[in-house]
C-alpha positions in Angstrom: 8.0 5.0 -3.6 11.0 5.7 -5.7 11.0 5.6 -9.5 13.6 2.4 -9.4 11.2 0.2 -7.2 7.9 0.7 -9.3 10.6 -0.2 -12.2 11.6 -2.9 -10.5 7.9 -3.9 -9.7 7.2 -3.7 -12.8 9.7 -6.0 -14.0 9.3 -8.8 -11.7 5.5 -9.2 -13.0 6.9 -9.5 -16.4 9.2 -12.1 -15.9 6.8 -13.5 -13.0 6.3 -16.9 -15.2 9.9 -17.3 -15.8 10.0 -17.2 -11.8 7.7 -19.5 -10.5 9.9 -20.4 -8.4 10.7 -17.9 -5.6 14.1 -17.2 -5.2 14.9 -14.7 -2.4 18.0 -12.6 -1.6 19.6 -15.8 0.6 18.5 -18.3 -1.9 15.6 -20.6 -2.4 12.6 -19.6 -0.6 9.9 -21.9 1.2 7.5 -19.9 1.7 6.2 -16.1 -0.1 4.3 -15.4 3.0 6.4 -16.2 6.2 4.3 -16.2 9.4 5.5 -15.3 13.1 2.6 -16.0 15.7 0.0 -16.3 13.6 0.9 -13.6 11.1 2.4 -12.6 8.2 6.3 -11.5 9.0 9.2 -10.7 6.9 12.3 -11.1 8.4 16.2 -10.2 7.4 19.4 -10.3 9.8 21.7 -8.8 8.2 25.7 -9.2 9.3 27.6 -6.0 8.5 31.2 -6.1 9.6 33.5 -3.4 10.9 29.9 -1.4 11.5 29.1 0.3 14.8 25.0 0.7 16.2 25.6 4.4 15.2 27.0 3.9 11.9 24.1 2.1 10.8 21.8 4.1 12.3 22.7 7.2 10.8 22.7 5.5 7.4 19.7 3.9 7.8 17.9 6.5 9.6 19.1 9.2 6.7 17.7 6.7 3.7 14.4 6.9 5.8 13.9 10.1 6.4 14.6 10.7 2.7 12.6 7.9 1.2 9.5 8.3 3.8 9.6 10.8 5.6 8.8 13.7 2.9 4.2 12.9 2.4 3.1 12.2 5.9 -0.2 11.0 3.5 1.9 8.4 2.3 4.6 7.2 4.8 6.0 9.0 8.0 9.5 7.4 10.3 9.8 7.3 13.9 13.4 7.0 15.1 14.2 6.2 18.3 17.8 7.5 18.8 18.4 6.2 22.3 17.2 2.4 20.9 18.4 2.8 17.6 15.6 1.8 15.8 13.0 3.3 13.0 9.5 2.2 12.0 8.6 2.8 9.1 5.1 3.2 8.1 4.4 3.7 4.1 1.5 2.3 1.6 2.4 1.6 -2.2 0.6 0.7 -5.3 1.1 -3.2 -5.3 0.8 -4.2 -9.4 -0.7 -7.7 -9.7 -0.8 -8.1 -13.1 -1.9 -6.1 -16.3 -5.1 -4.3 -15.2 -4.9 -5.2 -11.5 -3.8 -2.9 -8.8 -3.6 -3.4 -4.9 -2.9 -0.8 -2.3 -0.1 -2.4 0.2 -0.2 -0.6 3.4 2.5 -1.7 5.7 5.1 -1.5 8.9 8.9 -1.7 9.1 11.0 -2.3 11.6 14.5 -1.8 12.1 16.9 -2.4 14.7 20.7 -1.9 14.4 23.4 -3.1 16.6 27.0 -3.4 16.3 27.8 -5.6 12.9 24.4 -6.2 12.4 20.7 -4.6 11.7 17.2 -7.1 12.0 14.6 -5.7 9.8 10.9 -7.1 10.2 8.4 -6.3 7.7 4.4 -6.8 9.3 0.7 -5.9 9.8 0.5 -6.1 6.2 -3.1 -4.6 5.0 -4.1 -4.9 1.1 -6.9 -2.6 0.2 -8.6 -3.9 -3.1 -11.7 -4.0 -5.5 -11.8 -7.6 -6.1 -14.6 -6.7 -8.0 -13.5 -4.3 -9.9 -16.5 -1.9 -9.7 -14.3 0.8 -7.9 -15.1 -0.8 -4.1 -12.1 -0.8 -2.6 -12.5 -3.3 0.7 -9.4 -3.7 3.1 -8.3 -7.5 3.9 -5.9 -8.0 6.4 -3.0 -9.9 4.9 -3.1 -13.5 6.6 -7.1 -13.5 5.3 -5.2 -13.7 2.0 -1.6 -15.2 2.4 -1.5 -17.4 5.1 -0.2 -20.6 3.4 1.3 -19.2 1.0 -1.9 -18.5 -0.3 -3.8 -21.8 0.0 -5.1 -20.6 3.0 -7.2 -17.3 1.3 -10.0 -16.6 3.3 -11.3 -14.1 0.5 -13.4 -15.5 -2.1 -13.9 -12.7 -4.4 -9.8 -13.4 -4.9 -9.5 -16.1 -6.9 -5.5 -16.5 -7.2 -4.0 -15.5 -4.1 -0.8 -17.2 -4.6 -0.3 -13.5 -7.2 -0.7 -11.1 -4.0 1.8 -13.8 -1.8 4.4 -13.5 -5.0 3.8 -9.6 -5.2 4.3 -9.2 -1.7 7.0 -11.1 -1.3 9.5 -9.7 -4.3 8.1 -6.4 -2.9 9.7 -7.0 0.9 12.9 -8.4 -0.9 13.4 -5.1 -2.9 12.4 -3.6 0.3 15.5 -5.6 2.5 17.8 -4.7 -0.7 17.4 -0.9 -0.2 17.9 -1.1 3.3 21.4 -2.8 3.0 22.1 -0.6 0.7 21.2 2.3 3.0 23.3 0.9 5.6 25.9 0.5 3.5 25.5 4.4 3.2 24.7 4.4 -1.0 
């Protein structure tokens, strides 16, 4: 992960009581944890004008294979020239407050056509020591933010509705550095 997206991490957790209420890239937001057949699924469309399939996969497709594609420990890309997609897969340290750290291990999708690109973000995974006593356990993500949290299947996690936030503004930075990359910035 870059140094501007643990900044901006960062940031939204301090300002995370002036934002209560979730506000995404396309406006007001229903729900921190969108589901798609039973499980957690971040979705964007995103209409880009006057650019062809190849355009955007180039762009996008570069901004991958730079941001991802250098710590196979980390994250790695599969592009698919012929489909023009990627899939992204990449873990990050997920900051839930102060003193508490998750690690989010994740998979992107991307598609591009002509004018547009879909991007899904899915089989979410956190791993965390909800104890703090240096056990990490993994927890699929629905166990936690199904609901938008209200329907936490982990009891050692007392306030899910912080990892459904976290998550959430995480994705949305996420979906801004994609247009960006297919933009070609």
């Amino acid at each position: 992960m870059n140094k501007n997206m643990k900044r901006l991490i960062c940031l939204l957790f301090i300002l995370f009581p002036l934002i209560c209420l979730a506000q995404g890239n396309k406006g007001a937001v229903e729900s921190c944890a969108p589901m798609k057949k039973g499980k957690v699924c971040y979705e964007d469309v995103v209409e880009m004008k006057g650019f062809t399939q190849d355009e955007l996969y180039n762009n996008i497709n570069k901004w991958a294979k730079r941001e991802y594609g250098s710590d196979i420990f980390i994250s790695n890309t599969i592009a698919n020239r012929a489909k023009k997609t990627i899939m992204i897969n990449s873990k990050i340290e997920l900051l839930l407050g102060d003193d508490e750290k998750s690690i989010l291990k994740y998979k992107m999708y991307i598609s591009c056509h002509d004018n547009e690109y879909r991007v899904e973000v899915r089989d979410l995974t956190f791993f965390y020591d909800p104890e703090g006593r240096g056990r990490v356990k993994r927890y699929i993500a629905e166990s936690i933010l199904a609901n938008n949290g209200k329907g936490n299947k982990v009891p050692a996690i007392k306030i899910p509705e912080v990892f459904c936030n976290a998550t959430f503004f995480f994705v949305e930075g996420l979906f801004g550095d994609v247009l960006d990359a297919a933009k070609g910035q």
